[in-house]
Each structure stands twice: as structure tokens, then as C-alpha cells.
C-alpha positions as a printed Julia matrix, in Angstrom:
386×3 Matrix{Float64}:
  -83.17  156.19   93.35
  -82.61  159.93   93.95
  -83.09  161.34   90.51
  -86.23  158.52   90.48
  -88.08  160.53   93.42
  -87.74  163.73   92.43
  -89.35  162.7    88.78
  -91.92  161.01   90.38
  -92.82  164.82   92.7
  -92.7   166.4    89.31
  -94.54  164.34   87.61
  -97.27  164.23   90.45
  -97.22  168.47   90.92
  -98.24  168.0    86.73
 -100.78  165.78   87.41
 -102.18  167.85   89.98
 -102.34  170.75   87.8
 -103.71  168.75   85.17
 -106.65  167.37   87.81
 -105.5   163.89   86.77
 -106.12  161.38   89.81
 -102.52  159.56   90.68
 -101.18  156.05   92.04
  -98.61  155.0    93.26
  -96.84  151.5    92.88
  -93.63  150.93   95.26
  -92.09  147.23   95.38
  -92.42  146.66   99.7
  -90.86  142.84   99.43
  -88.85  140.87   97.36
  -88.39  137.32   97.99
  -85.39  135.84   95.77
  -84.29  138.01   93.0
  -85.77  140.46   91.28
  -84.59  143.72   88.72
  -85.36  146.16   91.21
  -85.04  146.37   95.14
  -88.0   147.15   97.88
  -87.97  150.87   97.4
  -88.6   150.94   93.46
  -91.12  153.16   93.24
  -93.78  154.38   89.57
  -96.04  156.89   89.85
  -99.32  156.41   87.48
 -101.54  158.79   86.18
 -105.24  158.01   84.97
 -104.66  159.19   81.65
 -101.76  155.96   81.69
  -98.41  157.86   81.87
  -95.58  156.14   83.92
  -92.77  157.71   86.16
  -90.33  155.67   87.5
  -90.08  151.82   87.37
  -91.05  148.65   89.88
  -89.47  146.26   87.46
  -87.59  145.98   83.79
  -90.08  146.5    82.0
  -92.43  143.39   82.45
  -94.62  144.3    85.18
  -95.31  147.8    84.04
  -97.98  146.78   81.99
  -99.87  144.73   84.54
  -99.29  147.4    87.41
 -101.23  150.28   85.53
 -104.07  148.11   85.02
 -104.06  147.35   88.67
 -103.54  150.85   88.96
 -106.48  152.39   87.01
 -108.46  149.36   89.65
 -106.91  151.33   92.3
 -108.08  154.76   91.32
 -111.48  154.23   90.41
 -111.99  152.07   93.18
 -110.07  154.63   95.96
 -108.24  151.72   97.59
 -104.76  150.55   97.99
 -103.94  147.01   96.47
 -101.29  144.7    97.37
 -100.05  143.16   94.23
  -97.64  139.75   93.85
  -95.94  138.34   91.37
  -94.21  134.82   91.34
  -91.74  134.6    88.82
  -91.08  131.47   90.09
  -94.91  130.28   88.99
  -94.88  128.45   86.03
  -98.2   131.05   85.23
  -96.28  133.66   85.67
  -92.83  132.72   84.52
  -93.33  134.8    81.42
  -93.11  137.72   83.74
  -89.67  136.87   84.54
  -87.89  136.47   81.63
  -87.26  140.41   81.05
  -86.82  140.34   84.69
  -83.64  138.54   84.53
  -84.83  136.91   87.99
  -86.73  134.66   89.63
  -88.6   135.29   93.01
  -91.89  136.66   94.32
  -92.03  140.72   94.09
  -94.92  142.24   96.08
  -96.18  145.85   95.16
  -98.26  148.04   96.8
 -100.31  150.53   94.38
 -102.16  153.16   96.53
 -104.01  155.71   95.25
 -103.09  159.07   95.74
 -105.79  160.98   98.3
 -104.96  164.76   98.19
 -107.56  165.64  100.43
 -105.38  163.55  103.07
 -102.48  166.11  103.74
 -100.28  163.26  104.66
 -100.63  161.55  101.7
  -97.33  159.29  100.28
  -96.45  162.33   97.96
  -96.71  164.61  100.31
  -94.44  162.39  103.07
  -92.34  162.45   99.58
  -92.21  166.34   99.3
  -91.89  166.74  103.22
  -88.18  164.47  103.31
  -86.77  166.24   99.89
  -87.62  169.84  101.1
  -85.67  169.05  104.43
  -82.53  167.8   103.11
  -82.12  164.91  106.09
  -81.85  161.34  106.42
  -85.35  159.97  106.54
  -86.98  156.71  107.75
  -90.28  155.89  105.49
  -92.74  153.42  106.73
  -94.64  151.36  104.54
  -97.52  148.75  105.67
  -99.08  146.11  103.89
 -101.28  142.99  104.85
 -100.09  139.66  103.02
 -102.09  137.2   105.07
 -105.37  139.83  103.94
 -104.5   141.1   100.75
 -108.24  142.37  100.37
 -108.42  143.83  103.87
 -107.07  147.01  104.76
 -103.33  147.91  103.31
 -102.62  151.14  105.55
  -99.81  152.2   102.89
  -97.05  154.87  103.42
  -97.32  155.4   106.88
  -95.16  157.16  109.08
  -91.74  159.46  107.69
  -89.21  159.78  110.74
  -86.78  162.58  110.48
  -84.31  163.79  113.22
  -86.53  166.65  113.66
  -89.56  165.15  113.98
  -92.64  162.09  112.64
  -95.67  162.54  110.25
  -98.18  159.67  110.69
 -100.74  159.56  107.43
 -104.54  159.17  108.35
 -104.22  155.18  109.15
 -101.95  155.77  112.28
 -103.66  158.47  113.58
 -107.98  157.2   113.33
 -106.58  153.44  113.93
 -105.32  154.37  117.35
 -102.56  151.96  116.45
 -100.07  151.99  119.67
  -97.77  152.39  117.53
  -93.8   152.3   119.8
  -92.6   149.69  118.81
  -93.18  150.8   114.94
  -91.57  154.58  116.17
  -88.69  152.9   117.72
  -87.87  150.45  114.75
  -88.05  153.48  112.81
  -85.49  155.12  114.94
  -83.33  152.31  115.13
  -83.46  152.25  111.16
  -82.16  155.84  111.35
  -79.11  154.8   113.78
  -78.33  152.06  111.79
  -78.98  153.46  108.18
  -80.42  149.93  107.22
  -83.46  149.26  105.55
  -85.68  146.42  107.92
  -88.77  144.77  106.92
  -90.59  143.55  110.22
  -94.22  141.91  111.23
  -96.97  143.63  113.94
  -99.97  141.92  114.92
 -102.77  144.03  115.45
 -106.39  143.31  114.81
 -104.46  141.86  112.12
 -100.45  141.36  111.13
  -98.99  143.77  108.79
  -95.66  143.89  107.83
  -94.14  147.09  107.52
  -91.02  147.79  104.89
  -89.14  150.4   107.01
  -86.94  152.78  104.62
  -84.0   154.43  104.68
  -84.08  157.39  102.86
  -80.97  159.43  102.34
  -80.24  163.01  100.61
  -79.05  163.31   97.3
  -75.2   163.89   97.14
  -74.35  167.39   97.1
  -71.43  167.99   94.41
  -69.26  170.92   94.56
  -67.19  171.35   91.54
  -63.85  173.4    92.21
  -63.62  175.13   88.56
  -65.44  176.02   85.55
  -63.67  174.78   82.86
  -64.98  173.22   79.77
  -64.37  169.85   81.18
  -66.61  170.83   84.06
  -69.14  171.07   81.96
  -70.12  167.2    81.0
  -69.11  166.42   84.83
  -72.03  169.09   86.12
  -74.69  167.78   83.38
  -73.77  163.88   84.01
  -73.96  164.86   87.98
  -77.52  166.09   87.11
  -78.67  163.42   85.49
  -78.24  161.52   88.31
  -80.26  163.8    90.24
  -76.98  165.32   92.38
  -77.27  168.58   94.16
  -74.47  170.62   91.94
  -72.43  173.86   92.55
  -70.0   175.22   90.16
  -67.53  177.55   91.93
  -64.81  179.62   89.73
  -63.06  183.05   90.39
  -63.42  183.87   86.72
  -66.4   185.88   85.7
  -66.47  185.09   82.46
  -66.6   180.98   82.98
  -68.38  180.41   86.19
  -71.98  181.41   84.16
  -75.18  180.15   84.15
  -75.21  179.89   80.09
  -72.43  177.57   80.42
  -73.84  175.23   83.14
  -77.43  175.24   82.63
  -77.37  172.45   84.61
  -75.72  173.58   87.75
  -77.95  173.93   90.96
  -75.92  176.93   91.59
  -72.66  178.63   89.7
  -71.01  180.76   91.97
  -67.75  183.24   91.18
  -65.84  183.5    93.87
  -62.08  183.4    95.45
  -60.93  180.46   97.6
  -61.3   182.4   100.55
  -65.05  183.58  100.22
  -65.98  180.3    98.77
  -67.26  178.12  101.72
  -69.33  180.66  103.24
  -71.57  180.72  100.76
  -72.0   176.77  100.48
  -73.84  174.34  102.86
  -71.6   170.82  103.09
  -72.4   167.77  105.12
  -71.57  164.3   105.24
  -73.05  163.55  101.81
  -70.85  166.23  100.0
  -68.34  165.47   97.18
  -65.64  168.15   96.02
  -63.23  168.11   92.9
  -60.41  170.65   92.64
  -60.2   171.28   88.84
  -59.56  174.56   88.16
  -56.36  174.27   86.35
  -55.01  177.07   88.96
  -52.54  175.47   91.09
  -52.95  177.52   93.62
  -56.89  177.98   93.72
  -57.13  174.23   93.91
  -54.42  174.65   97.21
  -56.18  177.12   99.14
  -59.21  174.9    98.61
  -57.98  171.97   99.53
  -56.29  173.7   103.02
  -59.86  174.91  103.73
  -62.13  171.68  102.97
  -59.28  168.83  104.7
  -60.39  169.71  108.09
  -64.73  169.44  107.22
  -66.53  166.54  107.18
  -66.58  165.65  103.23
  -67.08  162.46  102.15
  -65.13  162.57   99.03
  -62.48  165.23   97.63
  -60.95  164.78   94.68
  -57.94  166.21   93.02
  -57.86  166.12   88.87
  -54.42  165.76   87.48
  -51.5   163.82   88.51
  -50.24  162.42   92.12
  -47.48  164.18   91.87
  -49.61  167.84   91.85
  -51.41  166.38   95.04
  -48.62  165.61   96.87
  -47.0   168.63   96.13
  -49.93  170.74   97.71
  -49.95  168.19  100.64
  -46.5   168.86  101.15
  -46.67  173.11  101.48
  -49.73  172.52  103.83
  -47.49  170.34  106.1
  -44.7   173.12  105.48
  -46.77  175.93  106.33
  -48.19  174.28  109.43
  -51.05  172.58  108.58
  -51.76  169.16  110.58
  -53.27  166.62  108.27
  -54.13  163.96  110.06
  -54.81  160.16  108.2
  -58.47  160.12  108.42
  -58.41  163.46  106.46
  -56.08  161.64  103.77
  -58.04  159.19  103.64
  -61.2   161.15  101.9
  -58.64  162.54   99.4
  -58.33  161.06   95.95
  -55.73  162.09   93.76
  -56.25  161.52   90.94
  -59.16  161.39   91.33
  -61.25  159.0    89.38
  -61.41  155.27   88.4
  -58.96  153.47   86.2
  -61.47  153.26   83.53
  -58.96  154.43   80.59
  -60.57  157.41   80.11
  -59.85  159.92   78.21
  -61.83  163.23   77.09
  -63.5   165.11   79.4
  -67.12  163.03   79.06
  -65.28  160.0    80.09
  -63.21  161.55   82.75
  -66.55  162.57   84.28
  -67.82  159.47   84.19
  -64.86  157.8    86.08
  -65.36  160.79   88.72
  -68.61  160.02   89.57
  -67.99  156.39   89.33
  -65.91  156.85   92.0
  -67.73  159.16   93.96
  -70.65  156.61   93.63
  -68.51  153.88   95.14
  -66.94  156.18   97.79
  -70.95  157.23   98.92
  -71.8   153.09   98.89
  -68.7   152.16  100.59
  -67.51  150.24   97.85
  -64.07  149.69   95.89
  -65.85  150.01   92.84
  -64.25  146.61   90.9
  -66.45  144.64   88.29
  -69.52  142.81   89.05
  -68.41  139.98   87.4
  -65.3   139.78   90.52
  -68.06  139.49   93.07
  -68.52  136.39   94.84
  -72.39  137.56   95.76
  -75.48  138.66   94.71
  -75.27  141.97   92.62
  -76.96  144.48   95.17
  -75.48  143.98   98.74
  -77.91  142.99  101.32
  -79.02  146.6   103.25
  -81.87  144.9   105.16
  -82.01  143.59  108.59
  -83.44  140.09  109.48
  -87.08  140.41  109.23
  -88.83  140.2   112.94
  -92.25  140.15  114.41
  -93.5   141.84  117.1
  -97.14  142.35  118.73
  -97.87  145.71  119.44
């Protein structure tokens, strides 16, 4: 979803510099199944180029016609599609699914300055966990569809140009915002006023930032893998001649530095992943003494247990106190059993597992799972006049 975002920011500051007018499609409810989650979001230019998807491939199509509707016309469209319609059953059989996915497709204003890309641009430049506010009319699909409405950040709230001329009393949206933020769950709930819209409130959270301990060669496919999944990456080595930017084009950031100087340099919060791979024993140990106490999410230890314990054991020695929640971020190996072997794959059984850590899952097969595939992250839906 990360890596999706930023795309669809790049592809709209293109656009812009192109002076081609913009849409954009995001999937606000889903009833039954469907490929992709409320959240999904495409950016569409006039000139037809996609960013991002709403669907696997079957609605595309249908959505940039709507879209080009939306553009000419300046006026956001609430789109559905019933899978489960024998009309439009055709639509569901790349879909894999079958339910009733509603899109929104607004078009992009930039003369509002709190237009949906720029509410976009405003949560990635702050690097917080965000609640984004969506609202849409079903019982009116031709009436008014307000659109992205309202970003909530710990800092602060931006209300786009519906919120503020509407004079929409608007505290019971703020505080089921807020409560979204406490609760880190996605909520889809109903206001009536003038009319009822529902509102798809979102929890947006920063990509993971991944600092990678060593700057090997098999650092190298774990940095460009990390970026491909849009990851915020540092590469940190005390050797000149490997920590480079030739050699990890990728990186965010490649920093040479010793263990002691390192963490002064970095910014880590509870959405940061470390691995210790440096192949220096004792580089990887005066890491690991310095990131145990802070509030990682994940560190990882390449190599075997037997290395890991062995580090654990001079800490305790020379007085550290590791306590069990601390242990209990540390994997050593790290990794899932994936059988992999060669540094590609070893990546990809790190991140796998950093992945699962992040989701607050074990990471076992799909086909083990007595549920649906994607584990519900959205409160009951409510109503509420306001």
C-alpha cells in the first residue's frame, strides 16, 4: 500500500508538470469479497495512464472511462460494481471474488489546496500515523460526494473545501477520527446531515524504516527488494570502501560509520526494523547492546543461534539487563524457514518476516488459515446524526 502511494504522488507531481488534469479512484466499501481492500487507490491521468490499482485488473478499464466523465465534468462519482449481478458477473471472474465494490473517482482540483493529493503529500512528508477521511453518498449517488475529507495527525487536522463552506458540525466525524488513531483500525460509519454519508475512516501508517547493519554483497538484494516495497532504507558499515552509494543505489541513505557513532545519526521509531549482518562479530555486538533497550519493532540477527546467544550471553556478563520484552523483538536467525539459500532468497525470507512481525502475524501459509485471506481491520460500521 506504501510503495502504491508514493507512485501515485509521483505520478501526480508528472502530471502536474505535464498540465494533464488528474483523478483519482480509491475503493471506500467492499461488501463480500473483493481483490483489493477499501484503501486501494489509481490515480488517472487524461491522457489515460494508470497508477496504482482498485481491482485485478477488471475494473480498470471501466474506472478510466468513468474517470475521463469525472474530469471533464469536474465532479466526483461514486461508482459500484456487483460482482454478484448476473450483468456484471463478468467483472468478477479476474476478480477472483464476488461482492459489491464501491469506488469513488474524484477529480483532482489543484486550485483547492486541500485537495486528496495534497492531504496525500501532507501525511508522507510528516512521517506519522494518519487518519484519512473519505465521504461518499450511496443513498444519492448523483448528489454531492464530498470526497477525501479530513487527514488527522497527532499534530494537527486539514479539512478539504467540503468541511469547511458546508459548515458541517463536524465532532463526532473529528472524534471517530481520533478514536481510529487510538485504535489503529480502519471504521466505516454513517452521518445524517442534509443527507447521510458514510465516511470510510483510514488508517494510514508510515512506511517501515529498515536499517541494515552491514554492507556486504548480500546486503545488496535485501536494500533493493526493501525498496521495492517502498521501505525507508539505511545502509550502515564502518568500511569506506563498501558502505557506497554506487553499491546501493537503492539505499535511502548509506552511512560509514562505527557502532558507537551509528545511532546518532539515525531517526528510529516504532515502525523500525534492524538486521545485524556485517560479518564482524563484534560490530554486530556493540549494535545489538545499543538498539535492545529502543523501541524497535524487529531486530534481526543473520547467522546461526548459536552466534546470537553468544552475544546475549557477554551482554548479560558485562552487565547488561535484558529484560524478556526486549528478547522478544530479537530474531536470530533471523528470517523465515523458507529454505533459502543465496543471498536474493535470504532477503526475501527477511522481509517476509519483518512483514509478518509489522502485521502481527506468524507468517504460516494461507492455505493453514481457517478465515478469509486479509484479516478483518475494520470496526462495526455505525451511524450517527451529527
Amino acid at each position: 500500500m506504501m510503495k502504491e502511494l508514493k507512485d501515485i504522488v509521483a505520478a501526480f507531481d508528472k502530471a502536474q508538470q505535464q498540465g494533464q488534469q488528474t483523478a483519482l479512484a480509491t475503493v471506500v466499501l467492499v461488501e463480500g469479497s473483493a481483490y483489493r481492500r477499501p484503501g486501494a487507490r489509481m490515480l488517472i491521468t487524461e491522457n489515460g495512464q494508470l497508477t496504482g490499482a482498485i481491482s485485478g485488473g477488471c475494473l480498470e478499464g471501466d474506472a478510466l472511462r468513468k474517470a475521463q466523465q469525472v474530469m471533464y465534468k469536474q465532479k466526483a462519482m461514486l461508482v459500484t460494481y456487483d460482482t454478484t449481478d448476473e450483468d456484471d458477473a463478468k467483472l468478477g471472474v479476474g476478480l477472483g471474488c464476488n461482492g459489491i465494490i464501491h469506488i469513488l473517482i474524484e477529480p483532482i482540483l489543484t486550485a483547492d489546496p486541500q485537495h486528496p493529493l495534497q492531504l496525500l503529500k501532507e501525511w508522507l512528508h510528516q512521517r506519522q500515523t494518519a487518519v484519512l477521511t473519505t465521504l461518499f453518498s450511496l443513498e444519492d449517488k448523483k448528489g454531492a460526494q464530498p470526497g477525501t475529507a479530513l487527514l488527522l495527525t497527532e499534530t494537527g487536522i486539514t479539512r478539504n473545501a467540503f468541511l469547511d463552506n458546508a459548515d458541517w458540525p463536524d465532532n463526532a466525524l473529528v472524534e471517530d477520527a481520533r478514536e481510529a488513531l487510538r485504535t489503529r483500525l480502519h471504521r466505516t460509519r454513517e452521518y445524517t446531515f442534509t443527507a447521510t454519508f458514510t465516511a470510510f475512516i483510514e488508517v494510514l501508517e508510515p512506511a517501515p524504516r529498515l536499517l541494515i547493519f552491514g554492507a556486504g554483497n548480500d546486503a545488496i538484494p535485501l536494500t533493493a527488494m526493501a525498496t521495492v516495497l517502498g521501505w525507508d532504507t539505511t545502509v550502515i558499515d564502518g568500511r569506506p570502501a563498501y558502505a557506497t552509494a554506487q553499491r546501493f543505489p537503492k539505499a535511502g541513505r548509506v552511512l560509514v560509520s562505527k557502532p558507537d557513532q551509528a545511532l546518532q545519526q539515525l531517526d528510529i521509531d516504532e515502525r523500525t526494523a534492524a538486521v545485524l549482518m556485517t560479518h564482524n562479530y563484534n560490530y554486530d555486538l556493540a549494535m545489538l547492546r545499543q538498539l535492545l533497550p529502543l523501541q524497535l519493532a524487529y531486530i534481526g540477527s543473520l547467522g546461526p543461534k548459536k552466534k546470537l546467544e553468544r552475544m546475549l550471553d557477554e551482554l548479560r556478563e558485562a552487565g547488561e539487563i535484558i529484560l524478556p520484552e526486549q528478547l522478544e523483538k530479537v530474531y536470530g536467525p533471523t528470517g523465515l524457514d523458507i529454505g533459502a539459500e543465496g543471498s536474493e532468497e535470504i532477503a526475501l525470507s527477511v522481509l517476509s518476516e519483518i512483514k509478518a512481525v509489522l502485521a502481527g502475524l506468524k507468517g504460516t501459509s494461507l492455505r493453514d488459515k481457517n478465515a478469509p485471506i486479509h484479516s478483518p481491520i475494520t470496526a462495526p460500521v455505525t451511524s450517527s446524526a451529527v
